[in-house]
MDAnalysis code that builds the backbone (N, CA, C; Angstrom):
import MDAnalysis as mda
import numpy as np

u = mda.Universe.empty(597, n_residues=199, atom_resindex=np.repeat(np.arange(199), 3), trajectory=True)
u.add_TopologyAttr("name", ["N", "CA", "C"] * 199)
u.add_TopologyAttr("resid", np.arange(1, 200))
u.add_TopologyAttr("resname", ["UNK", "UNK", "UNK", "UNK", "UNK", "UNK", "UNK", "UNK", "UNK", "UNK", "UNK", "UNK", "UNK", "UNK", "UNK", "UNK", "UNK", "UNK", "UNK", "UNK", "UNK", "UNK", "UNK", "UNK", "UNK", "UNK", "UNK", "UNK", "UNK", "UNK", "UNK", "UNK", "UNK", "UNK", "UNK", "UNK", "UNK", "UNK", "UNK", "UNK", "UNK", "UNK", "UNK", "UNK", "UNK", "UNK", "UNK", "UNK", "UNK", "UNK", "UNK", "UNK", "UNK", "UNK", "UNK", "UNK", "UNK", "UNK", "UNK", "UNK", "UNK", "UNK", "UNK", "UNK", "UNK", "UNK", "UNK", "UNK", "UNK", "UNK", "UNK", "UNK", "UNK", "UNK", "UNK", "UNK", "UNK", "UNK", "UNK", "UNK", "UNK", "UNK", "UNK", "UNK", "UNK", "UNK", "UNK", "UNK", "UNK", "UNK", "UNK", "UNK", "UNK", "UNK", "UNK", "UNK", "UNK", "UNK", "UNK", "UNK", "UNK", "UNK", "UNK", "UNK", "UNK", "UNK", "UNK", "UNK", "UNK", "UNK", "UNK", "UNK", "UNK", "UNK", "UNK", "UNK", "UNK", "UNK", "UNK", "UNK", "UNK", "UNK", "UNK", "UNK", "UNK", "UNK", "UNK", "UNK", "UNK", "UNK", "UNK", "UNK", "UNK", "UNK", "UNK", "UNK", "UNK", "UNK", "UNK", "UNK", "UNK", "UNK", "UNK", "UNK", "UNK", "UNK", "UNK", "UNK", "UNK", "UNK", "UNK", "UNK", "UNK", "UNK", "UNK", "UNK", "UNK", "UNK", "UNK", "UNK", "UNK", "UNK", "UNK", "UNK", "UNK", "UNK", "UNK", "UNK", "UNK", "UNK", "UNK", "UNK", "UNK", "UNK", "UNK", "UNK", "UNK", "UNK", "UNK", "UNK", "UNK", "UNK", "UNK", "UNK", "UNK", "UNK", "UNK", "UNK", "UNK", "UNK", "UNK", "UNK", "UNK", "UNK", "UNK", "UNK", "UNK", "UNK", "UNK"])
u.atoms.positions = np.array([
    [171.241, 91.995, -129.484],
    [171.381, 90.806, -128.661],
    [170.151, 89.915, -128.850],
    [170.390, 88.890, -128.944],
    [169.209, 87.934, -129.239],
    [168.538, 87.331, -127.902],
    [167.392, 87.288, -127.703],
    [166.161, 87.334, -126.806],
    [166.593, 85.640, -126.536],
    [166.547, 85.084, -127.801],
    [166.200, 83.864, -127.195],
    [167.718, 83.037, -126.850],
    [168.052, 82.827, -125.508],
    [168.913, 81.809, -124.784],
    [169.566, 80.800, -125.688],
    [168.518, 79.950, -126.238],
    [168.881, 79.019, -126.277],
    [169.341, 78.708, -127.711],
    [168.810, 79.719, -128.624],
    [169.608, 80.052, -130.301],
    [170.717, 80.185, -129.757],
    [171.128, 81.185, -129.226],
    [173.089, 81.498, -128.642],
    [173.461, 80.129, -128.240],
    [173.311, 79.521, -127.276],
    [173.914, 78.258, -127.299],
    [173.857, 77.277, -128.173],
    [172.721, 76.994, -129.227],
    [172.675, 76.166, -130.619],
    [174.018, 76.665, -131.212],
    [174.004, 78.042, -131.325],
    [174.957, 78.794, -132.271],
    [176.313, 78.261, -131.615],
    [176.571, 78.620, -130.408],
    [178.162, 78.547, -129.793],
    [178.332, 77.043, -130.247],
    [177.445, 75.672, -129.895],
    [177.923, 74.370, -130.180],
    [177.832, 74.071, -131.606],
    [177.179, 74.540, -132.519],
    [177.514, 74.459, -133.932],
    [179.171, 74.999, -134.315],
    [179.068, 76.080, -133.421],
    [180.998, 76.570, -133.691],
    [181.423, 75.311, -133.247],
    [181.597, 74.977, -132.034],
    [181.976, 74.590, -131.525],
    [182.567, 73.115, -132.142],
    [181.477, 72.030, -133.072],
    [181.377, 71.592, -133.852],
    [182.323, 71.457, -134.796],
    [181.858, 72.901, -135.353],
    [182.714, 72.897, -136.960],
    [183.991, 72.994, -136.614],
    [184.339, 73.981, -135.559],
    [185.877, 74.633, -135.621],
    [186.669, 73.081, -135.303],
    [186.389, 72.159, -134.491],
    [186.883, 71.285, -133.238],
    [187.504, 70.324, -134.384],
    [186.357, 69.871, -135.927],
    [187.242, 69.023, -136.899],
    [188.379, 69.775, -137.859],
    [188.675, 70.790, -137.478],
    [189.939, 71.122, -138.431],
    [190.898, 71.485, -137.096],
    [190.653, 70.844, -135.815],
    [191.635, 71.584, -135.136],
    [192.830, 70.849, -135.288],
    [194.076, 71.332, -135.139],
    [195.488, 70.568, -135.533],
    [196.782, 71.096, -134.427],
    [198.110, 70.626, -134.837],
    [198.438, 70.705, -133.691],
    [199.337, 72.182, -134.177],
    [199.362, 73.826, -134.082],
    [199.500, 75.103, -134.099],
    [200.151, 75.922, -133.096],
    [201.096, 74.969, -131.782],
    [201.366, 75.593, -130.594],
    [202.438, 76.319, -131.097],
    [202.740, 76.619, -132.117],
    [203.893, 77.442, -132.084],
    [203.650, 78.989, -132.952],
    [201.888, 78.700, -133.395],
    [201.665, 80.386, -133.936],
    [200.994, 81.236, -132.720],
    [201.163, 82.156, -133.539],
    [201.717, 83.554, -132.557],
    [199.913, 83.918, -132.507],
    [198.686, 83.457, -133.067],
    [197.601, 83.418, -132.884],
    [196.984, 81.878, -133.187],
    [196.064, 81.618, -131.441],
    [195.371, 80.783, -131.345],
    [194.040, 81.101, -131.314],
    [193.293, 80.051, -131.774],
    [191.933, 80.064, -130.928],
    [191.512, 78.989, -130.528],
    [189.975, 78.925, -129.798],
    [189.819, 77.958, -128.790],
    [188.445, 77.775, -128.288],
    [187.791, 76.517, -128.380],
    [186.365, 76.494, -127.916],
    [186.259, 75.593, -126.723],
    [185.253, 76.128, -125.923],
    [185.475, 75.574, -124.749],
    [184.297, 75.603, -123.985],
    [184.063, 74.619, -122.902],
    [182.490, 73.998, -121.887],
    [182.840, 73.833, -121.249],
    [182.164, 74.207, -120.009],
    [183.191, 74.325, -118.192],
    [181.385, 74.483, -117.606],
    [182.037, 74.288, -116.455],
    [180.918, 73.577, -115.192],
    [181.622, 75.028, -114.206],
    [180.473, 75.695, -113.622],
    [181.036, 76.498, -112.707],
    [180.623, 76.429, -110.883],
    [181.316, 76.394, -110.190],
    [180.702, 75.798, -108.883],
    [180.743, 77.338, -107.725],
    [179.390, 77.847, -107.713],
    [179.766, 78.613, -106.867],
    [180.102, 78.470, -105.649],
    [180.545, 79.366, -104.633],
    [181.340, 79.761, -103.378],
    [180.883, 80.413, -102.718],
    [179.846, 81.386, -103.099],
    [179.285, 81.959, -102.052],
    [178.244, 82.081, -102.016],
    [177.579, 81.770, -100.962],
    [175.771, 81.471, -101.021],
    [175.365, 81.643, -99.775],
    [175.476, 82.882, -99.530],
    [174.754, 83.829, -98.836],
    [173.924, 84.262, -99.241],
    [173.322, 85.219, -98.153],
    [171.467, 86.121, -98.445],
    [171.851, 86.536, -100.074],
    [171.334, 86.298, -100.831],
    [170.777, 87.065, -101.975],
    [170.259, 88.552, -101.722],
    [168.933, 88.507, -100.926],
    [168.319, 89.476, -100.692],
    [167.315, 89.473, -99.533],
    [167.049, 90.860, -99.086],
    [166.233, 90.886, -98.023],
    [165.075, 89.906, -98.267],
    [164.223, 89.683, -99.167],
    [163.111, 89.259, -99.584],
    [163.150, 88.133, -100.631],
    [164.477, 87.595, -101.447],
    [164.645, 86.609, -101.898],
    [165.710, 85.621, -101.553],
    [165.840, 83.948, -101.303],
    [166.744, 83.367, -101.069],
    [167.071, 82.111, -101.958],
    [168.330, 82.003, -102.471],
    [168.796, 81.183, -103.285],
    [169.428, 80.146, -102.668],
    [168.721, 78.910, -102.806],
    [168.816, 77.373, -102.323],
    [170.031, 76.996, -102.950],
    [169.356, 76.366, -104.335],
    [170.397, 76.138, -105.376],
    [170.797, 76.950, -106.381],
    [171.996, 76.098, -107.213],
    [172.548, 76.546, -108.525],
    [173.289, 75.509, -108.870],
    [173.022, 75.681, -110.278],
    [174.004, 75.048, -110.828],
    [174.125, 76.075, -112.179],
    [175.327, 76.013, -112.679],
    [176.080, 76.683, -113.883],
    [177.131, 76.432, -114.801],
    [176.749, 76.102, -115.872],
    [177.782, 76.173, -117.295],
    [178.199, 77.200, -118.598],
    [178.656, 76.755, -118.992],
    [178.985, 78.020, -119.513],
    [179.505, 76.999, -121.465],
    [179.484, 77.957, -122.577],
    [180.100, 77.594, -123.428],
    [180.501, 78.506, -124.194],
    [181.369, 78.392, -125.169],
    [182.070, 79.635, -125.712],
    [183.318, 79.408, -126.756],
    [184.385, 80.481, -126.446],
    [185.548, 80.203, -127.261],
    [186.274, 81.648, -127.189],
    [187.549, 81.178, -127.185],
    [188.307, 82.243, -127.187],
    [189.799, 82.798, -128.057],
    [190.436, 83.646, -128.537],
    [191.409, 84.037, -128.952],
    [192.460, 84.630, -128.340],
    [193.885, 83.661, -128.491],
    [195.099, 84.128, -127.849],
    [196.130, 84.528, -128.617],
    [196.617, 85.939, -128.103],
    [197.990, 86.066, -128.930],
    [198.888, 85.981, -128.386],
    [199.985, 85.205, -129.092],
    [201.676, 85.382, -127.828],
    [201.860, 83.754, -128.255],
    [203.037, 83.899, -127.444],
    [203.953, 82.688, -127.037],
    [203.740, 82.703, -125.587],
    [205.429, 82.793, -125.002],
    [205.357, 82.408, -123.847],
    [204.279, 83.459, -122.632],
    [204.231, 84.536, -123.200],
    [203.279, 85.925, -122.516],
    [202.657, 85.844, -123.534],
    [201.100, 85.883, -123.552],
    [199.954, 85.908, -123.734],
    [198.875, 86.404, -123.820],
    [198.126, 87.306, -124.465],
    [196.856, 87.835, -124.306],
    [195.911, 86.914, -124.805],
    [194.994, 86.957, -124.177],
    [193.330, 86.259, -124.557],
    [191.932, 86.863, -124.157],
    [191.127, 87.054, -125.228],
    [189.649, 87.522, -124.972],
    [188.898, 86.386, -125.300],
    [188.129, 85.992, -124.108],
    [187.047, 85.292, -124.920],
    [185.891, 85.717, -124.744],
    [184.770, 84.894, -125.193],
    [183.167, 85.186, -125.169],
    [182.728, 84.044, -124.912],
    [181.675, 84.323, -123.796],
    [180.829, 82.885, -123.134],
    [179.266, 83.103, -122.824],
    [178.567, 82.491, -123.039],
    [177.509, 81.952, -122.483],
    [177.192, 81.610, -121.684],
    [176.843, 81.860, -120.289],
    [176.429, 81.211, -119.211],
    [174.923, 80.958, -118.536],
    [174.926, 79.463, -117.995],
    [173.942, 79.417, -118.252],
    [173.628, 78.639, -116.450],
    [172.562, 79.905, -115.576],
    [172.382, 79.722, -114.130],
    [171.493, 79.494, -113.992],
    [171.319, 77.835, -113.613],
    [169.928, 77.613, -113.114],
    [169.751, 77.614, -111.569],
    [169.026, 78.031, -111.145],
    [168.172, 78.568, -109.910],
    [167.526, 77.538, -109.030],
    [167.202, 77.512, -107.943],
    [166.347, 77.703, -107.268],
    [166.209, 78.455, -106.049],
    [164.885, 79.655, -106.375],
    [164.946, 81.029, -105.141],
    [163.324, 80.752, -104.595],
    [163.244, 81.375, -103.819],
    [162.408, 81.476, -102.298],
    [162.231, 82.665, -102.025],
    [160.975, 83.380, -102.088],
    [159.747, 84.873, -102.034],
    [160.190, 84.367, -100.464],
    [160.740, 85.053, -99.275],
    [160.634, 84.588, -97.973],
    [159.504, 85.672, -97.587],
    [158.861, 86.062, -98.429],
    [157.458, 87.406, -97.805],
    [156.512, 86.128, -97.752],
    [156.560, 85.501, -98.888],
    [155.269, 84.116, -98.796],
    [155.934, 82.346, -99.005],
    [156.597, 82.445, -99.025],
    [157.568, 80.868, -98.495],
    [157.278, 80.600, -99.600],
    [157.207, 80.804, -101.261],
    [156.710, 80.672, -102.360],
    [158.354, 80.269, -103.308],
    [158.386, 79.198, -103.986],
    [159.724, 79.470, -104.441],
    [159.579, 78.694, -105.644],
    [160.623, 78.961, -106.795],
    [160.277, 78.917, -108.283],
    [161.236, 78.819, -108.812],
    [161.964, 77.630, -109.604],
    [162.997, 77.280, -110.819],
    [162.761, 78.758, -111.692],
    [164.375, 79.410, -111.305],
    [164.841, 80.387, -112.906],
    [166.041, 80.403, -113.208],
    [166.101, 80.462, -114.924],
    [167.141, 80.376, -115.189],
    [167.466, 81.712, -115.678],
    [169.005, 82.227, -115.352],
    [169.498, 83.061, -115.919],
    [170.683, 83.057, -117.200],
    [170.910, 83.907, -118.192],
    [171.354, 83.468, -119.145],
    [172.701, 84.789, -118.820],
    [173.957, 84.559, -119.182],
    [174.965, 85.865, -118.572],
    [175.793, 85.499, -119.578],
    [175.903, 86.880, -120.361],
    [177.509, 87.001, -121.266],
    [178.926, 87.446, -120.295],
    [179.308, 86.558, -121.046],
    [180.768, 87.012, -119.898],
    [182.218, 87.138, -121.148],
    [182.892, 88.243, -120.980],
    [184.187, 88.130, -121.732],
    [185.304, 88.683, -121.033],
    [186.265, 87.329, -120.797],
    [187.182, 87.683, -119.959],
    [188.590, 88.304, -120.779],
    [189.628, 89.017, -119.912],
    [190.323, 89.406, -121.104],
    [191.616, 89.105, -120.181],
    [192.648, 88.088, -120.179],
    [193.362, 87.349, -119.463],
    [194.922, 87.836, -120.276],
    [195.721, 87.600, -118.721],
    [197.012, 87.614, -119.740],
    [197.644, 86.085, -119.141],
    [198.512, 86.056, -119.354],
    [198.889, 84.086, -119.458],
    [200.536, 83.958, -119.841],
    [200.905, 83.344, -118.936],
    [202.466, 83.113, -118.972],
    [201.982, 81.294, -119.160],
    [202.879, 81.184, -120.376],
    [203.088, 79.611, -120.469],
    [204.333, 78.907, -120.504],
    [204.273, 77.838, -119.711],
    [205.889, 77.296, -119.643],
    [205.250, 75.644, -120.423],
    [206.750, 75.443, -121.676],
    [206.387, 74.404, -121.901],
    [206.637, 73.069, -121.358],
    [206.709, 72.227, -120.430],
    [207.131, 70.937, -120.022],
    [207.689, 69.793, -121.082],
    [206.813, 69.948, -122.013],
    [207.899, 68.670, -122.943],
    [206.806, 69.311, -124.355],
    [207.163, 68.410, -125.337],
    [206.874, 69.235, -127.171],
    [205.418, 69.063, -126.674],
    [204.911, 70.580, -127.225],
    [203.383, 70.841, -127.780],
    [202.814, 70.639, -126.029],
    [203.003, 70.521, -125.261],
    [202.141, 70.392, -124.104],
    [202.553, 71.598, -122.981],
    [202.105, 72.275, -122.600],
    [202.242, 73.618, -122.082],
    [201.252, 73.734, -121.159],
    [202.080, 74.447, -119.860],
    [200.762, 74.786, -118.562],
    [201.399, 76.229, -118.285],
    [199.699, 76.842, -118.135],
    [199.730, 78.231, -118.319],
    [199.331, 78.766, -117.419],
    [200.013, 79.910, -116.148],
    [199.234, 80.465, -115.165],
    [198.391, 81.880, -115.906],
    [197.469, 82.441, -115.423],
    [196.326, 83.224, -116.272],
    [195.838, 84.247, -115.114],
    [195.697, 85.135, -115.400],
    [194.606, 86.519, -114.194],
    [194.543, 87.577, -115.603],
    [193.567, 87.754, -115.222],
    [192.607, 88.924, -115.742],
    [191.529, 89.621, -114.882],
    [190.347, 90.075, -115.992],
    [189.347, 91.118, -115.741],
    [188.537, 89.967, -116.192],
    [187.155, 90.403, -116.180],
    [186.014, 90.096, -117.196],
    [184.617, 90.547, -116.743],
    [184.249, 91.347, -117.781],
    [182.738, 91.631, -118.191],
    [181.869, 90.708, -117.917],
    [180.836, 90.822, -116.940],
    [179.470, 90.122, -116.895],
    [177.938, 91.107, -117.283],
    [177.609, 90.326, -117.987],
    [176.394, 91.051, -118.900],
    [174.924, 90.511, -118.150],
    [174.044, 90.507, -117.503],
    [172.995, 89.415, -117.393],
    [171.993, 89.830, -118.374],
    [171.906, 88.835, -119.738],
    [171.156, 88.918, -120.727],
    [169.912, 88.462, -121.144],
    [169.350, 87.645, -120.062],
    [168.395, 86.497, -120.297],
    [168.078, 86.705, -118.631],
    [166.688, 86.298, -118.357],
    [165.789, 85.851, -116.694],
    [164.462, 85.162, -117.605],
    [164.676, 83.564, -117.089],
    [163.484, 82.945, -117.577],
    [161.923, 83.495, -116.418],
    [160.659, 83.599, -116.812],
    [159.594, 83.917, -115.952],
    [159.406, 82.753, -115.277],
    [159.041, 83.633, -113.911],
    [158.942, 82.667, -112.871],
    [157.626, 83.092, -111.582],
    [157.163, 82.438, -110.738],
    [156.247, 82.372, -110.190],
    [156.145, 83.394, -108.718],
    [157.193, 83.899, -108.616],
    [157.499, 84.864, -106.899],
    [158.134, 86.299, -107.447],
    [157.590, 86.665, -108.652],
    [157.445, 87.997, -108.685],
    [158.585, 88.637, -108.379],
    [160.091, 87.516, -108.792],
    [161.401, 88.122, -108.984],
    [161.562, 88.976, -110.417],
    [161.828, 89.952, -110.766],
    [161.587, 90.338, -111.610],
    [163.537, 90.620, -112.153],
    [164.118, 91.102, -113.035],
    [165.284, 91.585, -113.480],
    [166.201, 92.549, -113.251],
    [164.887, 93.488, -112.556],
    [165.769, 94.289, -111.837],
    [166.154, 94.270, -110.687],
    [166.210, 93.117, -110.012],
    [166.516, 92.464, -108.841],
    [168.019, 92.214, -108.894],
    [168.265, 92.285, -109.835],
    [169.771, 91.528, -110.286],
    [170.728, 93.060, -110.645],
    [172.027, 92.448, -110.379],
    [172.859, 93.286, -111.078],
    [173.009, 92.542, -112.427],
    [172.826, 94.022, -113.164],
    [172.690, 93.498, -114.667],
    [174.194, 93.825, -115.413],
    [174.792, 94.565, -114.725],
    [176.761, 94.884, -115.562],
    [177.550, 94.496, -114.177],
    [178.426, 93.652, -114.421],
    [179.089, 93.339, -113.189],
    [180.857, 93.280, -114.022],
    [181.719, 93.299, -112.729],
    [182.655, 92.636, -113.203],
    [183.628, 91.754, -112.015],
    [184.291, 90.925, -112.487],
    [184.918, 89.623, -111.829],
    [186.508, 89.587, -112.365],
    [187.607, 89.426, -111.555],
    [188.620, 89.433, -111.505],
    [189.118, 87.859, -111.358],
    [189.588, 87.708, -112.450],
    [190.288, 85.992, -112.709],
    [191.762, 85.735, -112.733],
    [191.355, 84.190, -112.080],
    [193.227, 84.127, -111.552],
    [193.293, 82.536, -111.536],
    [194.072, 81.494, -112.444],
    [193.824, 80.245, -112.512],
    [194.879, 79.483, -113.254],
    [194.501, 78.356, -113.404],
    [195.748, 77.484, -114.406],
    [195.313, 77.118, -115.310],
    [196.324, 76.833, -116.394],
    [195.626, 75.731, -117.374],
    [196.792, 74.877, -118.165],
    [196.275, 74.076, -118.866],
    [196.948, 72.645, -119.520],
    [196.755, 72.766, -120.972],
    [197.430, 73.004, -121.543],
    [197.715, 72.200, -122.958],
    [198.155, 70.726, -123.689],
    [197.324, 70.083, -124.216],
    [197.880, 69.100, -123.894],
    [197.360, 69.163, -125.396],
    [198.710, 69.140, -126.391],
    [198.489, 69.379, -127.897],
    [197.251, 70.059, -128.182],
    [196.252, 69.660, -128.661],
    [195.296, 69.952, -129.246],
    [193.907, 70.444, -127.908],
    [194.383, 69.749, -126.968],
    [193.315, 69.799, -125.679],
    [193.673, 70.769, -124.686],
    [192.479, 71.812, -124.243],
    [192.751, 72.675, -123.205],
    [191.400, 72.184, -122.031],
    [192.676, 72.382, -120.700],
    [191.861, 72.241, -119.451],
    [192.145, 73.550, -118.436],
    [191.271, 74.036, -118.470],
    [191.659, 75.223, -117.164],
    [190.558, 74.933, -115.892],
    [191.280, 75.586, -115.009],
    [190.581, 75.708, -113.173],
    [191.013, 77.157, -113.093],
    [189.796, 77.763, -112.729],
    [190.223, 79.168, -112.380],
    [188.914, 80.021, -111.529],
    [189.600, 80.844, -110.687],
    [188.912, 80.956, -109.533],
    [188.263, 82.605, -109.937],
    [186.553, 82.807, -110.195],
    [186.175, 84.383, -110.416],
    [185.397, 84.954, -109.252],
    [186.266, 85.916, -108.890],
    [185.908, 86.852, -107.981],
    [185.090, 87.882, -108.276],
    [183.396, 88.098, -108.167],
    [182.810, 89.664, -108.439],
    [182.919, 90.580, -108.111],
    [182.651, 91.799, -108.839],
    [183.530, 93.170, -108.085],
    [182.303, 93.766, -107.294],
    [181.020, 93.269, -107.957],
    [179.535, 93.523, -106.915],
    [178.729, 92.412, -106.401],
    [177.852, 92.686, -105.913],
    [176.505, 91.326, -105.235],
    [175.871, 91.609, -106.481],
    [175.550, 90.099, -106.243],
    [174.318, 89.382, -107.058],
    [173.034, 90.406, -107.633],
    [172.830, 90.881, -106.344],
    [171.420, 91.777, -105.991],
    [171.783, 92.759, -106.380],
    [170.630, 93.689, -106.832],
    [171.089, 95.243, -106.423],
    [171.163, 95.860, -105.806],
    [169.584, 95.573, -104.752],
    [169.045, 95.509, -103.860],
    [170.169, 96.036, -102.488],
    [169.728, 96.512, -101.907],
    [171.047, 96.945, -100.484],
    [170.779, 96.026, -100.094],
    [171.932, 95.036, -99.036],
    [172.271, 94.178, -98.255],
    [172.579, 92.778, -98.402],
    [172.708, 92.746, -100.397],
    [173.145, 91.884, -101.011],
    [174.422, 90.990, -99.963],
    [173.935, 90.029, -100.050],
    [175.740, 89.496, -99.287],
    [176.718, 88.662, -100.070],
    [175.532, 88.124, -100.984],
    [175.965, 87.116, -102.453],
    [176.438, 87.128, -103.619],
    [177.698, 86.542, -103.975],
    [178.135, 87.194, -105.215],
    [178.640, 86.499, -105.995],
    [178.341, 86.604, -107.409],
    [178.692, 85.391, -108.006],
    [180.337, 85.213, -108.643],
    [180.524, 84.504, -107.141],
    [181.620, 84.228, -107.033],
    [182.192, 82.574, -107.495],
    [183.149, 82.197, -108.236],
    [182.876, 80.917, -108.979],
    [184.426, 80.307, -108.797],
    [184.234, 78.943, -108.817],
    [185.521, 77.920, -108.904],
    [184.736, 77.463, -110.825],
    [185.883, 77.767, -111.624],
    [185.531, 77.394, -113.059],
    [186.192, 76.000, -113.630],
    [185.458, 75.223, -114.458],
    [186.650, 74.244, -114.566],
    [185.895, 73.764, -116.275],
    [186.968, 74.424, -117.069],
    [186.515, 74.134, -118.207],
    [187.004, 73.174, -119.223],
    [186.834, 72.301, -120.236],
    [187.823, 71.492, -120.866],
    [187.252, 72.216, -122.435],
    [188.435, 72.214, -123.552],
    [188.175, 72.853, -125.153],
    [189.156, 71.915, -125.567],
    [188.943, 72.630, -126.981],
    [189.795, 72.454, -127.810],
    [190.445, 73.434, -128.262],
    [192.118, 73.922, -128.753],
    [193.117, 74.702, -128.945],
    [193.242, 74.369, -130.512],
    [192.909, 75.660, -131.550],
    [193.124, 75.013, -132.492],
    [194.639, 76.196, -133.409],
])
């Protein structure tokens, strides 16, 4: 796994890049793939931890994924996520911008109905793997093992085809807290809303 954050995301938007000018219009093979950038809004922002508290966040994510099927569907993808912070030492009222870096691969199944040629809306639930791979250093002596570092999140959402263009909204539920820490109450729990390309 590579240390540095921000090579993985150079890397995902160089795919992202290359794949996006040969994408064409393919809704009728039995394997797709798909790159994609979504904004994630969390939902629950409660105590973090006895001794740390999380103000803000904000979170994106980039990636791409592979579907097989027609009207029933399998898809795995792989993402990048990328959580920026702001937390609060409440032992010394001390608080410090961090970013966290999280692999996530969801593995979805997907019923699609088509509405008119090449444009298709797809309901979706799955599983997915959360990895936390990356904690930028920071000033209140939060350290990594503060965090749950293997998590997993249960997904359930829609999405749009619209020829060549994919839009999904989909709602991830964690199966643990944030923390590891006992009395975690916070969990990164997310409203997702991503737009790609289907190639």
């Amino acid at each position: 796994m590579m240390k540095n954050h921000k090579l993985i995301v150079a890397l995902i938007l160089l795919w992202l890049c290359n794949t996006s000018l040969f994408a064409q219009n393919r809704n009728n093979r039995l394997v797709r793939g798909g790159v994609h950038f979504g904004f994630e809004i969390p939902v629950n922002n409660k105590t973090f931890s006895p001794d740390f508290t999380i103000y803000k966040s904000l979170n994106f994510k980039v990636g791409g994924m592979v579907r097989i099927g027609y009207d029933f569907a399998g898809q795995v993808g792989f993402y990048y996520d990328i959580n920026k912070l702001q937390v609060e030492n409440t032992q010394t009222n001390a608080n410090s911008a961090i970013e966290l870096g999280v692999l996530k691969i969801p593995f979805l199944f997907s019923y699609g109905y088509a509405f008119s040629k090449n444009n298709v809306l797809r309901f979706n639930i799955g599983l997915q793997y959360d990895a936390l791979v990356h904690m930028s250093k920071n000033k209140i002596d939060l350290n990594k093992k503060a965090f749950t570092i293997h998590n997993m999140s249960v997904l359930g959402g829609i999405g749009v085809d619209l020829k060549n263009i994919s839009i999904d909204i989909s709602y991830e539920k964690a199966v643990k807290a944030m923390a590891s820490a006992n009395g975690s109450k916070r969990y990164a729990d997310m409203i997702c809303i991503m737009l790609g390309v289907v190639f």
